[in-house]
VOZA-739047 format. One record per residue: x, y, z of N, C-alpha, C in turn; residue in one letter. Coordinates in steps of 0.05 Angstrom, whole numbers, padded with zeros to 5 digits, always signed. Example, Ala and Ser with C-alpha at 12.3 -4.5 7.8 and 13.67 -1.06 7.14 Angstrom:
BEGIN
+00264-00114+00156+00246-00090+00156+00264-00066+00156a/+00257-00045+00142+00273-00021+00143+00258+00001+00157s/
This chain:
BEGIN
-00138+00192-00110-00134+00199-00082-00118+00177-00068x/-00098+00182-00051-00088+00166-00037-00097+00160-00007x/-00087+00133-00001-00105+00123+00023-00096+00145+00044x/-00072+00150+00051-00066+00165+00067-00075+00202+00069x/-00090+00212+00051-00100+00224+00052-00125+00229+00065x/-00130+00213+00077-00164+00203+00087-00155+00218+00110x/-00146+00220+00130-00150+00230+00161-00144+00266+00154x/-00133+00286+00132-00134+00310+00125-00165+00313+00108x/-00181+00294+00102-00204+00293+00088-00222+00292+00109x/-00224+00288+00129-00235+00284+00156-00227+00292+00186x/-00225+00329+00179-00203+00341+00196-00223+00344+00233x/-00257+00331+00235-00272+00333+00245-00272+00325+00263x/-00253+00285+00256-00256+00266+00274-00236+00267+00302x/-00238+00239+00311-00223+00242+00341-00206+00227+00327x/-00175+00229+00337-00158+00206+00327-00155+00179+00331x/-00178+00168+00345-00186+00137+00337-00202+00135+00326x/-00226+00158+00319-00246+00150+00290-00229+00151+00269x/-00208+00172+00270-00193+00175+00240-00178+00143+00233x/-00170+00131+00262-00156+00108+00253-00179+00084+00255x/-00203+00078+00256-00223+00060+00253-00224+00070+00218x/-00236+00097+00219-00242+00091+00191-00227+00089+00163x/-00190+00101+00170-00172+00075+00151-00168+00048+00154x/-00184+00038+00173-00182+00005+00179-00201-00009+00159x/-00221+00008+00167-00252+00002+00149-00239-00002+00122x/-00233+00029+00118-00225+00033+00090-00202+00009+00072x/-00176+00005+00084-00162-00007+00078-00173-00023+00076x/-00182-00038+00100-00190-00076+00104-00205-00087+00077x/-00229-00067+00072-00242-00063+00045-00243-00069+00026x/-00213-00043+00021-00201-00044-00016-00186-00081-00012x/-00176-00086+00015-00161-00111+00010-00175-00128+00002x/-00203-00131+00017-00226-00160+00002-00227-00143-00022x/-00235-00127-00028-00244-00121-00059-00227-00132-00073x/-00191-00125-00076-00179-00131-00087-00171-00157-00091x/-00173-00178-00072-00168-00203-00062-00182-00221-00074x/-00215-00216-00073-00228-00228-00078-00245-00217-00101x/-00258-00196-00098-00275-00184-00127-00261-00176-00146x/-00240-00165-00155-00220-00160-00164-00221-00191-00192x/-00212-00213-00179-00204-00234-00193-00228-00237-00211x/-00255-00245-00197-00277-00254-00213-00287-00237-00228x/-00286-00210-00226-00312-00181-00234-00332-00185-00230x/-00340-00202-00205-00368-00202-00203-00382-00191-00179x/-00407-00168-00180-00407-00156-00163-00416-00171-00138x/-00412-00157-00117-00418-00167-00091-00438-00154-00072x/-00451-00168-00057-00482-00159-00044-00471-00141-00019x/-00478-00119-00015-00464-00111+00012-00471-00133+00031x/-00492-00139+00040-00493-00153+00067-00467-00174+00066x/-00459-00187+00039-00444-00211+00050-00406-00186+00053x/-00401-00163+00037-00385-00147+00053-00385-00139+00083x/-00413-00131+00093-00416-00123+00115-00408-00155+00132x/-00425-00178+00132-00415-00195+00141-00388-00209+00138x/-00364-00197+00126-00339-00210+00130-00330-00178+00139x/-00336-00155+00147-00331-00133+00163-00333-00136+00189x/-00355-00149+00199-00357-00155+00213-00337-00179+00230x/-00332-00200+00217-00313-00213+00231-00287-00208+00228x/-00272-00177+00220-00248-00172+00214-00255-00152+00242x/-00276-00149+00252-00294-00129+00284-00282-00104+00267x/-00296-00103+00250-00309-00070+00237-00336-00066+00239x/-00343-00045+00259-00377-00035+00263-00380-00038+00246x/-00409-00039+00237-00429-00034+00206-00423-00005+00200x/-00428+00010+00214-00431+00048+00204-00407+00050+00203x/-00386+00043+00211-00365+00048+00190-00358+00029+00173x/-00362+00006+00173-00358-00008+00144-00383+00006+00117x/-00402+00014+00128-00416+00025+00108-00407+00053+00101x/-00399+00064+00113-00386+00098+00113-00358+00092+00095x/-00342+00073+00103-00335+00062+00077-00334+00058+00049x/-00357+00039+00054-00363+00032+00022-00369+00062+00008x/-00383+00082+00026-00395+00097+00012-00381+00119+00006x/-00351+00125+00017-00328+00141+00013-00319+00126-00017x/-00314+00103-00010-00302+00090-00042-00315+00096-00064x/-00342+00096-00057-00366+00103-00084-00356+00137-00097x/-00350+00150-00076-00349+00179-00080-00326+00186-00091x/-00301+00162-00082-00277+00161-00100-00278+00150-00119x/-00291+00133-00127-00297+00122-00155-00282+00103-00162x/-00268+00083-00135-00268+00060-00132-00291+00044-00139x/-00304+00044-00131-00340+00027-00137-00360+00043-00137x/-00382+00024-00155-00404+00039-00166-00429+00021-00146x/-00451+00023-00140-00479+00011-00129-00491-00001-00154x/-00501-00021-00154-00523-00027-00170-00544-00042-00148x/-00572-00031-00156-00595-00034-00136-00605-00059-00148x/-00617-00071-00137-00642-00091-00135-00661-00091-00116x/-00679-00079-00125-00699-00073-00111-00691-00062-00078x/-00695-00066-00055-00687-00055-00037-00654-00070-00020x/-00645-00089-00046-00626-00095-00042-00601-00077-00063x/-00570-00078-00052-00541-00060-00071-00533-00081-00069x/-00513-00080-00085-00493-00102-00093-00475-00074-00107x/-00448-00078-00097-00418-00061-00110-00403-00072-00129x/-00393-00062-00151-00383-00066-00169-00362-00055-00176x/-00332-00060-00179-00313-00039-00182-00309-00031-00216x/-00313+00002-00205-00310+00017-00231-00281+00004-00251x/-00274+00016-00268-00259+00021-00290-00231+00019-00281x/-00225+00048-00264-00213+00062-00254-00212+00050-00221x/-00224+00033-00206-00227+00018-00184-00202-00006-00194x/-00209-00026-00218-00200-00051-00225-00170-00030-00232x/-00161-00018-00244-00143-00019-00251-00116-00010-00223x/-00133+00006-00215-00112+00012-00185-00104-00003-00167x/-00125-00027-00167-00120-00044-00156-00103-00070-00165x/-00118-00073-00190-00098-00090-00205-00065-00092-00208x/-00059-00063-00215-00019-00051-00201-00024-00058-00177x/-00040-00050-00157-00027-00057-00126-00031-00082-00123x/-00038-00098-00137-00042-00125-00134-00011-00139-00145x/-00012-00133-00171+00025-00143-00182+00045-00121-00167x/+00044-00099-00156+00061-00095-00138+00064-00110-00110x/+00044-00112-00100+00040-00130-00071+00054-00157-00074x/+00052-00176-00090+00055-00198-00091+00081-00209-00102x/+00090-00179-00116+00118-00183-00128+00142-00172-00113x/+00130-00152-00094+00149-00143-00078+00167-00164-00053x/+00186-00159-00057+00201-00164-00033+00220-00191-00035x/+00216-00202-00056+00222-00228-00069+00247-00226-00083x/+00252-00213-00105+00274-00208-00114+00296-00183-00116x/+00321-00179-00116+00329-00159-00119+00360-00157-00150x/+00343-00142-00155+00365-00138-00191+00395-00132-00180x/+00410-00133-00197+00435-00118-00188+00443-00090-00188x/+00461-00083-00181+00455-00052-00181+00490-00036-00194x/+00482-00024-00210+00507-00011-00220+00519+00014-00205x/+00509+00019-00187+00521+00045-00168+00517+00062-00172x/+00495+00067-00190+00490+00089-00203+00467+00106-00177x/+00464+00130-00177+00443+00143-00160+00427+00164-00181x/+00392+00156-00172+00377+00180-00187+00379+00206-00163x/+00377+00222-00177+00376+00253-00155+00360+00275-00165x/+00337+00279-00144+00313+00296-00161+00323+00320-00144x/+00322+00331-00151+00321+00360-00129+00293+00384-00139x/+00280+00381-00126+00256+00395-00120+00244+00412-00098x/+00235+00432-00094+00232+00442-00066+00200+00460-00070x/+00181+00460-00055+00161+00469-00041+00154+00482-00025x/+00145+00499-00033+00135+00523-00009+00124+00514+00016x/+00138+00512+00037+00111+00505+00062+00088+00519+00063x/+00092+00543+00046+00050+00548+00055+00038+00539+00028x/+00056+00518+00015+00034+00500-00009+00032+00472+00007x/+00022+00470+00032+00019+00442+00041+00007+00423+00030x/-00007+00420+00013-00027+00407+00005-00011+00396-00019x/-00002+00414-00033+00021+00405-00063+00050+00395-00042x/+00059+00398-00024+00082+00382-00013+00076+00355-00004x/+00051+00353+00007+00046+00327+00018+00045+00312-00009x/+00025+00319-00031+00021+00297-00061+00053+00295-00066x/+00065+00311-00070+00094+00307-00079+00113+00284-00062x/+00107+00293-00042+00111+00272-00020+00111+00239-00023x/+00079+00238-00030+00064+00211-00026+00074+00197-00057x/+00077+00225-00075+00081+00201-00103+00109+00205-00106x/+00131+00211-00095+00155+00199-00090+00157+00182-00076x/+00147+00183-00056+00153+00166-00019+00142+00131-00040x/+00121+00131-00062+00105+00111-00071+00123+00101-00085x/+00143+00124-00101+00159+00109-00130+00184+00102-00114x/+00184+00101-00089+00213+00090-00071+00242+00103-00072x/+00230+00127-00071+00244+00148-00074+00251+00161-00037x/+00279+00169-00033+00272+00177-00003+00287+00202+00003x/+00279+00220+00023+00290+00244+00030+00318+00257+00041x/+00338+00250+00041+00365+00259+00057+00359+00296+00067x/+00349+00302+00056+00346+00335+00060+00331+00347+00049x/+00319+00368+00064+00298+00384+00047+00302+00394+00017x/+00275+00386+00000+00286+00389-00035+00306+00374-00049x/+00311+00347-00029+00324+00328-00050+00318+00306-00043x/+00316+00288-00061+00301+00263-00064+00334+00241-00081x/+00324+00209-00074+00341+00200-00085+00326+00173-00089x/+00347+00156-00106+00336+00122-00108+00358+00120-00116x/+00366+00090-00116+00384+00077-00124+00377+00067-00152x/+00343+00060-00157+00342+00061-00182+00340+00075-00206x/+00359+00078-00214+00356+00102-00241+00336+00099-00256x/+00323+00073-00261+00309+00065-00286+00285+00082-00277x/+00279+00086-00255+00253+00102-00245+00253+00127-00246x/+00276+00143-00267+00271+00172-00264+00246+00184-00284x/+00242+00160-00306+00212+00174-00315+00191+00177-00295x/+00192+00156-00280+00168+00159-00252+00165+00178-00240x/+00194+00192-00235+00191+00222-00224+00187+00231-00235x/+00197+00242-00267+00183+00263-00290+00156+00263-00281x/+00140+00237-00289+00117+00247-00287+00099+00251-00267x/+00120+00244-00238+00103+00253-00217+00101+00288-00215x/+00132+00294-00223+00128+00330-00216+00110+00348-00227x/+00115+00333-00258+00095+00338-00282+00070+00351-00275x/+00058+00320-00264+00024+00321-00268+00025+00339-00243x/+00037+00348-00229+00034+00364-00201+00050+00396-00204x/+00064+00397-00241+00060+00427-00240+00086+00435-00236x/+00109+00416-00230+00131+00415-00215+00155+00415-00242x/+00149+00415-00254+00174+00412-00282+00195+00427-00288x/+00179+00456-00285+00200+00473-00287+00209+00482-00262x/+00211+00470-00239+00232+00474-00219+00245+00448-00213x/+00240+00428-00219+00255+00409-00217+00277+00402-00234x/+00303+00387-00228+00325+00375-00239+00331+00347-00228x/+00336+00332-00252+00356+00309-00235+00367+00302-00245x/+00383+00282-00241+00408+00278-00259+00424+00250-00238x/+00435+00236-00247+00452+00200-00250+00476+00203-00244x/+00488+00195-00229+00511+00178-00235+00522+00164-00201x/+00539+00159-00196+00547+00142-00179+00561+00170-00151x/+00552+00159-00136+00565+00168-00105+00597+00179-00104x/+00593+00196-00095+00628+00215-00098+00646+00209-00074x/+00660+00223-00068+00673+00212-00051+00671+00230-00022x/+00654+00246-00025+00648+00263+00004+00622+00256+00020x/+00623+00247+00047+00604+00230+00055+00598+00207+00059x/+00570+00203+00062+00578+00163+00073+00560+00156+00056x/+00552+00136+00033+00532+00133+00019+00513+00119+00043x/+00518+00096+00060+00512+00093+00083+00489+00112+00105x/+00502+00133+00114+00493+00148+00123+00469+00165+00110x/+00481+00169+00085+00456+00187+00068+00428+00160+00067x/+00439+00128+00064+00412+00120+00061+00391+00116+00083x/+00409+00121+00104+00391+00123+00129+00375+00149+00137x/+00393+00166+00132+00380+00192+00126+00349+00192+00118x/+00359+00180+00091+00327+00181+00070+00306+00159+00076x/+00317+00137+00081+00298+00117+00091+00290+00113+00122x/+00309+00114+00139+00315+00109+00164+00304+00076+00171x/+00320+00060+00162+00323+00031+00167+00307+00023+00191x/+00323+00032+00207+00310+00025+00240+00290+00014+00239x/+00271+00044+00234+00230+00042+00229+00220+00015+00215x/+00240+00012+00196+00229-00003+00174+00234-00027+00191x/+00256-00030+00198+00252-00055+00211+00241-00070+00228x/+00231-00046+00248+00211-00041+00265+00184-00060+00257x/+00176-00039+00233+00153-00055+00220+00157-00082+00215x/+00180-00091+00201+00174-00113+00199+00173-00135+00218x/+00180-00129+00235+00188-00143+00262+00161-00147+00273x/+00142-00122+00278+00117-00125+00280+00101-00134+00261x/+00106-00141+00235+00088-00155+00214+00095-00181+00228x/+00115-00197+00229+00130-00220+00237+00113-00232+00257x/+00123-00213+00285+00106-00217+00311+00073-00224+00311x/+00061-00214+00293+00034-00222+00285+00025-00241+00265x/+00047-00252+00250+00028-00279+00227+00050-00293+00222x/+00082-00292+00239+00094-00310+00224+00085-00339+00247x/+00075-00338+00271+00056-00363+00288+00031-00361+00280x/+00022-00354+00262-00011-00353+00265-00014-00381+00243x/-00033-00396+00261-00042-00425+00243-00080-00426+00244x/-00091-00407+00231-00118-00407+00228-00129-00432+00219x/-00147-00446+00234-00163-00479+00226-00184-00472+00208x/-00213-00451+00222-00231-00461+00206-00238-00442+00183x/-00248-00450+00162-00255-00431+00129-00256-00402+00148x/-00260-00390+00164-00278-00366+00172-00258-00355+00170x/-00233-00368+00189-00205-00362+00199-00186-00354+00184x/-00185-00367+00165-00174-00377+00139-00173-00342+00134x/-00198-00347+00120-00206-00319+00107-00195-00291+00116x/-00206-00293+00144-00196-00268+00159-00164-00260+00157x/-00155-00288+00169-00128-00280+00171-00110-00279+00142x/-00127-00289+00115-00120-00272+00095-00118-00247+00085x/-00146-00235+00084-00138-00212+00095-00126-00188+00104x/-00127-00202+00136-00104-00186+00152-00078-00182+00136x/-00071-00211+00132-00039-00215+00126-00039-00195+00088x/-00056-00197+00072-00053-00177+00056-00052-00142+00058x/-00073-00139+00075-00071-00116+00078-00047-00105+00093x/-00043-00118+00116-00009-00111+00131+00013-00109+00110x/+00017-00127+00095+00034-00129+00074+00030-00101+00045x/+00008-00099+00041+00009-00075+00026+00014-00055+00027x/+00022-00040+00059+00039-00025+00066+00059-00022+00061x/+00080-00042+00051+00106-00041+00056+00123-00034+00031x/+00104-00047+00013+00120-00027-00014+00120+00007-00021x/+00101+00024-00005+00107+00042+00001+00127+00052+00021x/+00136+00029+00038+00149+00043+00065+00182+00028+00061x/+00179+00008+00044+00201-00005+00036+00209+00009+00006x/+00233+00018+00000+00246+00029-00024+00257+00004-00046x/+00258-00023-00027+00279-00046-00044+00302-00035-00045x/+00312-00027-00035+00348-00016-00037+00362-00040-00040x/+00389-00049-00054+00405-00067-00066+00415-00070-00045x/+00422-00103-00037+00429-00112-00027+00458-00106-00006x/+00466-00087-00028+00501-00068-00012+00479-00053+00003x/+00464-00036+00003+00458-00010+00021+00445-00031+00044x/+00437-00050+00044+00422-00060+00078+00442-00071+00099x/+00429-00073+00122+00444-00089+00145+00448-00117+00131x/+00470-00129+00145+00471-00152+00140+00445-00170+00161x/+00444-00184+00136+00413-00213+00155+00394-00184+00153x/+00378-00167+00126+00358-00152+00134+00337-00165+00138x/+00320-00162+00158+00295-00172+00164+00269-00178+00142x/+00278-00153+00124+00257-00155+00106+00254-00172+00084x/+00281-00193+00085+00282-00217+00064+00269-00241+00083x/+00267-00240+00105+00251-00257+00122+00216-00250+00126x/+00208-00238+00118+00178-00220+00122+00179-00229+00102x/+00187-00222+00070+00175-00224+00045+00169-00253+00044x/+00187-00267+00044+00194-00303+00054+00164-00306+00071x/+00164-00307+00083+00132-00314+00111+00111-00299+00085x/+00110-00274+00087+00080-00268+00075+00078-00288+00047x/+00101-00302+00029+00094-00311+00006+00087-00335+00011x/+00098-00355+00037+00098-00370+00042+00068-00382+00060x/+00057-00361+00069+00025-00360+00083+00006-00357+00067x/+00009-00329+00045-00008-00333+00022-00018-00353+00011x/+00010-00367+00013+00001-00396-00022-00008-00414-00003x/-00009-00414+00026-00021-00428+00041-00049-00426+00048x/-00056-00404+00054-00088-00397+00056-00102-00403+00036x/-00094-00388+00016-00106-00372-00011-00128-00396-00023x/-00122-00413-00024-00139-00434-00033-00168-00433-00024x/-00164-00432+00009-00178-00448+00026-00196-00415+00035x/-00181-00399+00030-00195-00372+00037-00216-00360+00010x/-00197-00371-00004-00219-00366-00034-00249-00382-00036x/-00241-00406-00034-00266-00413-00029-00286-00411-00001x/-00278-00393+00012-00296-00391+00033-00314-00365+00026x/-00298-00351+00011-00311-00325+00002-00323-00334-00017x/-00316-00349-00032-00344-00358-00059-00367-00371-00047x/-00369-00384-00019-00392-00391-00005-00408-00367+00008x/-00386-00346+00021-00405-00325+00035-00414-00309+00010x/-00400-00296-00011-00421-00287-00034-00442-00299-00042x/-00448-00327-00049-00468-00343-00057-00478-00346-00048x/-00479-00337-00015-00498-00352+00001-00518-00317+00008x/-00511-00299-00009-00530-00271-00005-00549-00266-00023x/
């Protein structure tokens, strides 16, 4: 299940419970992955609920939470007597583990590029909404972007198995085609990548990632922690919303070589000092 699926899973709520409880949710998988993730060792809810708490996530939804993840099979409960402690499943460690070497690898380097373009062309029924949105989310994920209805593109070719098997497992094979090669001469390659990506937004975002942690100087362990965190979870957005396009398709001075720069540069700063603050609040439950 993808994260963004959660507010169509919860068609009940008001649109600020829907956005508290992807906060919950996200903030979450980020300590899980951050911190339980590395050690495998499970963790007591209270000392989760207590660093939920100072990220100002209510309890009933940090626990409504935990207990959505359980049902996705992110994490499992193990009881002790009238105390749980969470443990990430199988299938928890490993999803996290990719978004972990994707997160940390993104934004840092870029390969060269032979000019080459992938081109999926696929198309969906609007009254199959539910199969357009997945199709959606596991292109929009493999950095793949839209110029027009039923066509998809990347600059990286090497990722056309990624699409195979996104259409694949979604049923999509035998109406899909794609096919390689380099930009023709009708049109703006330019224009088409704005089309599919629309730069602007992106930049937008980053500008607002920026505005929020590239001044932030957190002092004490509590701080530390939090604003680790934060600054991961903000950042794990972006490799979905960012494609990496080669260096020819961006504005000149793109913003997003300045964001990747700050978040790598804050990480290896905290991380120390945030790690061990979380090995005190676990130990100390």
């Amino acid at each position: 299940m993808r994260e963004d699926d959660e507010t169509e899973a919860v068609p009940s709520l008001t649109r600020r419970q829907q956005t508290g409880a992807r906060s919950a949710r996200s903030l979450l998988l980020t300590v899980l992955g951050e911190y339980v993730r590395p050690s495998g060792v499970p963790v007591w809810t209270s000392a989760l609920l207590r660093v939920a708490t100072g990220l100002g996530i209510e309890e009933k939804a940090a626990r409504q939470a935990l207990n959505r993840m359980a049902a996705d099979g992110w994490i499992v409960s193990e009881r002790d007597g009238r105390r749980v402690r969470w443990a990430l499943t199988a299938h928890g460690t490993v999803l996290l583990t990719e978004g972990a070497e994707r997160i940390y690898s993104f934004g840092r380097d870029r390969e060269s590029w032979d000019g080459r373009w992938l081109v999926l062309l696929v198309s969906v029924p609007e009254s199959q909404r539910d199969l357009r949105h997945r199709l959606r989310n596991g292109l929009t994920w493999a950095g793949m972007g839209s110029p027009a209805p039923g066509i998809w593109v990347s600059p990286h070719s090497a990722r056309e198995a990624e699409a195979k098997q996104i259409v694949e497992e979604l049923g999509l094979g035998s109406v899909a085609v794609s096919f390689c090669g380099p930009f023709a001469g009708v049109g703006s390659e330019h224009s088409m990548v704005e089309q599919a990506w629309h730069l602007g937004e992106l930049a937008e975002a980053y500008e607002d990632f920026l505005s929020q942690f590239a001044g932030l100087r957190p002092e004490s362990p509590d701080e530390v922690l939090y604003a680790q965190i934060r600054l991961v979870d903000a950042w794990r957005r972006f490799p979905r919303l960012d494609p990496q396009l080669p260096t020819e398709l961006l504005p000149p001075h793109w913003i997003g070589l300045r964001a990747a720069n700050v978040f790598d540069d804050l990480h290896r700063q905290w991380n120390t000092k945030a790690q061990a603050r979380w090995a005190q609040l676990a130990a100390e439950e």
